[in-house]
C-alpha positions in Angstrom: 17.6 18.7 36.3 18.4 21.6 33.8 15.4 23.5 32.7 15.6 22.6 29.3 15.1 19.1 29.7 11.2 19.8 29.9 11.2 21.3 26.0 11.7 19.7 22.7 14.5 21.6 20.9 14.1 21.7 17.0 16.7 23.6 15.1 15.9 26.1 12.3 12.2 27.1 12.5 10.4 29.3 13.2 6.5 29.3 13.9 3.7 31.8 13.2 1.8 32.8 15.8 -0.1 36.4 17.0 0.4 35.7 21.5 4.2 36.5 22.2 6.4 38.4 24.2 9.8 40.1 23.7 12.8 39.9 26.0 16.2 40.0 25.5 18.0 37.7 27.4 21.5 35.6 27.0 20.8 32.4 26.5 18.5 29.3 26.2 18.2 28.8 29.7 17.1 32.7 30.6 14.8 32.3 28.1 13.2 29.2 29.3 12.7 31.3 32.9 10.8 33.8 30.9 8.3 31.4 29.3 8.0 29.4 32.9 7.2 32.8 34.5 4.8 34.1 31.2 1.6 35.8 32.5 -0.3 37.0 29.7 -1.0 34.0 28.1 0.1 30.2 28.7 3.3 29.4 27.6 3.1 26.3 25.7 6.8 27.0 23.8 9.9 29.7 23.0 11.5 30.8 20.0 15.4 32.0 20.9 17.7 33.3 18.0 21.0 33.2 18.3 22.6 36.2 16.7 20.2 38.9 18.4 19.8 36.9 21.8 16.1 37.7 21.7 13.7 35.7 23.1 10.4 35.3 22.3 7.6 33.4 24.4 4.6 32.2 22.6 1.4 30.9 23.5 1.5 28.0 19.9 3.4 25.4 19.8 4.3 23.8 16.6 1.1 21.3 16.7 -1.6 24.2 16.7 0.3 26.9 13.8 2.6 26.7 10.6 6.0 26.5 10.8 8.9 28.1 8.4 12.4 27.2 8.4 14.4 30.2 9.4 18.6 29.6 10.3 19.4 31.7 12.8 16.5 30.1 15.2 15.6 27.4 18.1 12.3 26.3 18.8 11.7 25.0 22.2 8.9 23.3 22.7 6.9 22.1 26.4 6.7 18.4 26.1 4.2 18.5 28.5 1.8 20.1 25.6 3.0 17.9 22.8 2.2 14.8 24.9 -1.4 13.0 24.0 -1.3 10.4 26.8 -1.6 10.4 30.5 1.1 9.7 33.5 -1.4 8.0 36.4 -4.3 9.7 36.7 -3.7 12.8 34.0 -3.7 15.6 36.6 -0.5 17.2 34.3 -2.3 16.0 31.4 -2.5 19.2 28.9 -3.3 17.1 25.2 -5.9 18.4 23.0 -8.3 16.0 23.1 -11.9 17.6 22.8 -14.2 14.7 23.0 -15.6 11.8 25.6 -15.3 8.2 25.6 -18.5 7.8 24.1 -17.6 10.7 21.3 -19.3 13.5 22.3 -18.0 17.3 22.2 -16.5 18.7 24.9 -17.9 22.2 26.7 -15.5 24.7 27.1 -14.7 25.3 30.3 -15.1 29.4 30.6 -18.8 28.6 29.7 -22.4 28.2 31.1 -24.2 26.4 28.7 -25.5 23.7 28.4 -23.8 23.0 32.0 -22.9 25.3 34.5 -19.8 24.1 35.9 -17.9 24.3 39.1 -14.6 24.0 37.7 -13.3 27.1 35.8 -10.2 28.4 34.8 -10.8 31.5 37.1 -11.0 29.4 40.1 -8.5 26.8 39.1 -5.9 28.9 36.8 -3.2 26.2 37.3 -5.5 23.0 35.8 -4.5 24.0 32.5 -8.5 24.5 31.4 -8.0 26.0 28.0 -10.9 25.8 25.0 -12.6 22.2 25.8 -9.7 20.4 25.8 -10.1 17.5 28.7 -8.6 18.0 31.9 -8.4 16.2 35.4 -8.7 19.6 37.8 -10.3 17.5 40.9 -7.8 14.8 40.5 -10.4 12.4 39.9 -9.4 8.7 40.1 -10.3 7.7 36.5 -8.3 10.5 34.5 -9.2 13.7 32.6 -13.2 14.4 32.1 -15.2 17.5 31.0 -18.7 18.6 30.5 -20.5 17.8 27.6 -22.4 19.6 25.2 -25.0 17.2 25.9 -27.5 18.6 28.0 -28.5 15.2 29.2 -25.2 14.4 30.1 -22.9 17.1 32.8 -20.0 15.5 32.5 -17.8 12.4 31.3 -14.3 11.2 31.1 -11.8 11.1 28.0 -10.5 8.3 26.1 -6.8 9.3 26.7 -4.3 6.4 26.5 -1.4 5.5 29.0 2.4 7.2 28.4 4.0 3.8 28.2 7.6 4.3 28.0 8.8 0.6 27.9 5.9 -0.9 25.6 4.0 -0.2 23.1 -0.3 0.2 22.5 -1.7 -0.3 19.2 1.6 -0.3 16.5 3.1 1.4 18.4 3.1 5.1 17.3 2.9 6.8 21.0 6.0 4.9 21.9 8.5 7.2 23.4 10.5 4.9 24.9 14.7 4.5 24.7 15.4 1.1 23.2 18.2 2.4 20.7 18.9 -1.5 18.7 16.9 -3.2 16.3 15.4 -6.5 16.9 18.7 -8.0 15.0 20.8 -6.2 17.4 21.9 -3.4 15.0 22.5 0.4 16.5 20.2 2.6 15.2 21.3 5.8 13.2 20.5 9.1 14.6 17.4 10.6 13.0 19.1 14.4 13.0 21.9 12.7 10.8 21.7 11.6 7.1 24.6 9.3 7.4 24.7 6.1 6.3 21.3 6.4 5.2 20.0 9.3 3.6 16.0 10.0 5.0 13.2 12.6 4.9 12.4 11.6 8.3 13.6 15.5 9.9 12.3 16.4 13.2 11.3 20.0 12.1 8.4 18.1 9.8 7.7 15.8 12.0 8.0 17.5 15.6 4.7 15.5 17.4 6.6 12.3 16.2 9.7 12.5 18.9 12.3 11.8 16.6 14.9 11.9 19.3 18.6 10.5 19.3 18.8 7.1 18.0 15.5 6.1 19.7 12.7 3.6 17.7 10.1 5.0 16.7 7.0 4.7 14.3 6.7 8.1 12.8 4.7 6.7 9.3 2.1 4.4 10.7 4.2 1.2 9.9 3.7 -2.0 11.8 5.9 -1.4 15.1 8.9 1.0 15.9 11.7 1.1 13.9 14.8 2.7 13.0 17.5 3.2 10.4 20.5 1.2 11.2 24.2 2.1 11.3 25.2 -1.2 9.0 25.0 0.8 5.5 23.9 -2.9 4.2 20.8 -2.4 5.9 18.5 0.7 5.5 16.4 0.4 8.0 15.0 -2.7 10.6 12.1 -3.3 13.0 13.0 -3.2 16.5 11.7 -5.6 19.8 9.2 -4.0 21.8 6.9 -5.4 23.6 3.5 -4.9 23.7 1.8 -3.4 26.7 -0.1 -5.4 28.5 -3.0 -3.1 30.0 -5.6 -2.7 27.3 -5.1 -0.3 24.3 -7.3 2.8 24.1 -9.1 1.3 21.2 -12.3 1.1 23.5 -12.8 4.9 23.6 -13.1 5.1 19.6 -16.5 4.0 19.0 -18.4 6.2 17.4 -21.8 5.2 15.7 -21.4 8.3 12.9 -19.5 10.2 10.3 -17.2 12.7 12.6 -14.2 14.7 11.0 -12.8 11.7 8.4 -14.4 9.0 10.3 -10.6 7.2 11.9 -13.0 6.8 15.0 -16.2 5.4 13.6 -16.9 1.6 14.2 -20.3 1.3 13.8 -21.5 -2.0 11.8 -22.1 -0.8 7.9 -20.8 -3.0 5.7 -21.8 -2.1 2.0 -20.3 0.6 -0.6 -21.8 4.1 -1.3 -22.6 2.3 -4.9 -24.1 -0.9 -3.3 -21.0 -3.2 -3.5 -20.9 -5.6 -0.2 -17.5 -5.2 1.6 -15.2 -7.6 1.8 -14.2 -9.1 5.0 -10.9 -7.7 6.5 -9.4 -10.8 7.9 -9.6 -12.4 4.0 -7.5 -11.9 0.8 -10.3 -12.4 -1.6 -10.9 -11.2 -4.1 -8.7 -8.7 -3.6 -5.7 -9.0 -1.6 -4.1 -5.8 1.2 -2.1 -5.4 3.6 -4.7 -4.6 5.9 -5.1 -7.6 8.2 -6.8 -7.6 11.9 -3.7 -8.7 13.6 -1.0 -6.7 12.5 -3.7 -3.4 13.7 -5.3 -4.0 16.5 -6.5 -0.4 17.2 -7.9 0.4 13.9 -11.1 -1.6 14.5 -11.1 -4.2 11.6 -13.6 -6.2 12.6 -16.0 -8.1 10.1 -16.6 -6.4 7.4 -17.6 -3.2 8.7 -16.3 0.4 6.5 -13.0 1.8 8.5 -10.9 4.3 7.9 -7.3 2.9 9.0 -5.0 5.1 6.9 -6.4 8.8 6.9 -8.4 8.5 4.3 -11.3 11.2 3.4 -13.8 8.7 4.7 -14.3 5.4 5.8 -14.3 2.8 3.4 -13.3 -1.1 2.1 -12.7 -3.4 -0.3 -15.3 -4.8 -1.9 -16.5 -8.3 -3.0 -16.7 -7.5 -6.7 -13.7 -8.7 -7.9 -14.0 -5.8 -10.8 -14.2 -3.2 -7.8 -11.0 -2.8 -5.7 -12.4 -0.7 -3.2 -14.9 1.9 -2.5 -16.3 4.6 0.2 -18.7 3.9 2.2 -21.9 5.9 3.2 -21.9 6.4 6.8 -24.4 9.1 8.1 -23.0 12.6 9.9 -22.9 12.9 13.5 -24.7 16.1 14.6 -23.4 19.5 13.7 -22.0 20.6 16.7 -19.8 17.9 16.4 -19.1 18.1 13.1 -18.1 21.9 13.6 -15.9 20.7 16.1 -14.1 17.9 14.6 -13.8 20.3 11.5 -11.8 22.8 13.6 -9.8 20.8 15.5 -8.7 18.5 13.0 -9.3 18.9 9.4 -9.3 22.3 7.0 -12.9 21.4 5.5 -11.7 22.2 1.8 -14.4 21.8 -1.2 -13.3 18.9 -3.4 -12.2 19.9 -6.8 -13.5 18.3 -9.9 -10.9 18.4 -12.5 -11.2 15.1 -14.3 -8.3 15.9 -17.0 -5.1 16.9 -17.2 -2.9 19.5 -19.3 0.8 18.8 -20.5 2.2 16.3 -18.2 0.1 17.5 -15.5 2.3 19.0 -13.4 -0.2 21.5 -13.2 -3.1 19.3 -12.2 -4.7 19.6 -9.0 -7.6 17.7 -8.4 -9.0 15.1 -6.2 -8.5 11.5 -8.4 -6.9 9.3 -6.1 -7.4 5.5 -8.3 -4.9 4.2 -10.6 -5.5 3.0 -14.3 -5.9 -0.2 -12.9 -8.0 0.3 -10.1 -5.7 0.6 -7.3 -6.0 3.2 -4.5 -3.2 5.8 -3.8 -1.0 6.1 -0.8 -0.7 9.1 1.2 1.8 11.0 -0.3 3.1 11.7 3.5 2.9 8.0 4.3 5.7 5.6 4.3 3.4 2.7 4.6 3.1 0.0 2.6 6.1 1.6 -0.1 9.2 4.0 1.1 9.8 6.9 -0.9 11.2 10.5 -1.0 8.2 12.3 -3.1 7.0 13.7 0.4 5.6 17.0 0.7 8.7 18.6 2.6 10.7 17.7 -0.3 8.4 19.2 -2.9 6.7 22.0 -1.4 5.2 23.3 -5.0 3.5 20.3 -6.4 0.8 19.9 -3.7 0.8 16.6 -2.6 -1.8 16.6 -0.9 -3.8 13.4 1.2 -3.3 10.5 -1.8 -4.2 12.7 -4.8 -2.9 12.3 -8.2 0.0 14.3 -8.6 3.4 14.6 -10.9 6.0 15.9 -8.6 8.7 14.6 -10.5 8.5 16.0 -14.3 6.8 12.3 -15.2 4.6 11.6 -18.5 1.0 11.8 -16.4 0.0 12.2 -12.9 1.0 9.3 -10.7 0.5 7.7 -7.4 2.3 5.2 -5.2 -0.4 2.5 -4.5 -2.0 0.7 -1.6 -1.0 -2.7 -3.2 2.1 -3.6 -1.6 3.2 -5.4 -4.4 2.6 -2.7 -6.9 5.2 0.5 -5.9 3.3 2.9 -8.3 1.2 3.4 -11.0 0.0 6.2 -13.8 -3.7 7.7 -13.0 -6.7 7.2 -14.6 -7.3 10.6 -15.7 -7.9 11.7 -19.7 -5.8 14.6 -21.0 -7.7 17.9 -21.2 -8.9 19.1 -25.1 -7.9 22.7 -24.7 -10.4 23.3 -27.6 -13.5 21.7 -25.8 -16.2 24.4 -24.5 
């Protein structure tokens, strides 16, 4: 097939990054020879601009650096390094998963401690054995392993799910399948196209999402693939697909401790950071969510136990005190290795701010409140899930809409939120106005 078939293409942007190459070549495809035969670095994607045919391999795709729009550019990226599941036993796998079934950090493979190992990137310079990401160089039967930084433990295999093309794991957010119809029977609209619905659903925001063609997908964390339809009566509709039927990679995320935000931790602690008992998941009293066991299976909502199913800063629940939505929970830090590592390779570590007030209208504001006046928690600004809007951060670059803080993006009276409730779209915060005078 044509050599471009093995690269995601995104339009318009441009990505920073410090390992590249010049050439100047002709077109795409010249291009694409140049990163396939890159030897000062692994090529994991190419930047080509039109007007000065340059070409420019880089060793960053658009997961690992920032990205800017820039016109006259095309960003083609190696699926093969965007992918985070396995085809049979991972051998091509090149995700950047860092960490074992059982949680623990990776080694990286150019060094000798705690573990000296036999497989190195010197001796195997085609297994792709880059930081401590897992990797299957030996081919072994059961998928990608690595060494641990567990000196009582040499090695151990990765939690990496299944590429499952035709079905879909969890709610179906890896599914890169082709189904193109809603479960109705409508054609879905093109995701590059703003006609007959207008979105914020771009590919050049959301480039690990696949937004390809017309294809479902579940690029907001909604129940199952979906897709807007071409009937401009109907926005937007779920579509059929089934569920697979080996088992989800849900067993691998079972850590006993505090690691990064805590999406992985399912140990059994079941009470508030302020004492408050939690409430069980699979009930609607007293407080009723949209949070039920069944419709997500991979998010570990068993009992009562503190979760973290929608990104929050840690896990957390609702509580039995019907005064008391919800609340964090307490859950104690895995070690520090760990929690350096999860801190690199997923979340900026960014000291919280502590402005309780707000000036003006509070366009300005910029702290960390993320409860409404009535109690209710906010929803991720970048979420979709359980309200649809347009105040994303792609569309308002300035006003800092950040995780679910408080914010007024839109020139309101106070800060605001969209809410967690699904039957309550949004609600003022409950935050006091700043006295200027006050000392």
């Amino acid at each position: 097939g044509d050599i471009l078939d093995d690269y995601s293409r995104t339009d318009g942007v441009w990505i920073l990054t410090r390992n590249k190459q010049f050439y100047k070549t002709n077109n795409e495809k010249e291009c694409a020879d140049k990163c396939e035969a890159e030897r000062n670095f692994t090529c994991r994607a190419f930047l080509f601009t039109r007007k000065k045919l340059e070409c420019l391999t880089l060793a960053e795709n658009a997961k690992m650096t920032v990205t800017f729009a820039s016109t006259d550019t095309v960003l083609y990226e190696k699926i093969i390094y965007l992918m985070q599941c396995k085809r049979g036993i991972g051998t091509d796998y090149r995700g950047t998963e860092a960490k074992t079934q059982r949680g623990i950090p990776c080694q990286k493979w150019a060094e000798k401690i705690p573990h000296k190992p036999n497989y190195t990137p010197e001796k195997h310079p085609n297994a792709g054995l880059e930081e401590n990401y897992c990797r299957n160089p030996d081919e072994d039967e059961n998928g990608p392993w690595c060494y641990t930084t567990d000196p009582a433990m040499r090695f151990d295999y990765c939690a990496i799910p299944e590429c499952e093309d035709q079905c879909m794991q969890c709610n179906g957010e890896d599914y890169r399948g082709e189904v193109s119809r809603t479960e109705s029977g409508l054609e879905c609209q093109r995701w590059d196209v703003q006609e007959p619905h207008m979105h914020g659903f771009i590919l050049k925001h959301y480039p690990e999402k696949d937004l390809k063609m017309n294809y479902c997908r579940n690029p907001d964390g909604e129940l199952r693939p979906w897709c807007f339809t071409t009937n401009p009566n109907k926005r937007w509709e779920y579509c059929n697909i089934p569920r697979c039927t080996t088992p989800s990679p849900v067993s691998g995320l079972d850590s006993q401790c505090l690691s990064g935000r805590g999406e992985d931790y399912r140990g059994r602690i079941a009470i508030t950071e302020s004492g408050n008992a939690c409430q069980h998941w699979n009930t609607q009293f007293p407080h009723k969510h949209g949070w039920v066991p069944d419709r997500y299976p991979c998010k570990g909502l068993e009992e009562n136990y503190c979760r973290n199913p929608d990104g929050e800063k840690k896990p957390w629940c609702y509580t039995t005190n019907s005064n008391i939505r919800w609340e964090y929970c307490t859950i104690p830090p895995c070690d520090r290795t760990e929690q350096g590592i999860a801190g690199m390779n997923n979340v900026p570590v960014q000291a919280p701010l502590t402005e309780e007030c707000y000036r003006g209208q509070g366009q300005s504001y910029r702290g960390t409140t993320s409860v409404t006046v009535s109690g209710r928690k906010c929803q991720a600004w970048s979420s979709m899930f359980p309200h649809r809007h347009i105040k994303t951060p792609e569309r308002f670059p300035d006003a800092d809409l950040r995780e679910n803080y408080c914010r007024n993006p839109d020139g309101d009276s106070s800060p605001w939120c969209f809410t967690t409730d699904p039957n309550t779209l949004w609600e003022y915060c409950n935050l006091r106005r700043c006295d200027d005078h006050a000392q």
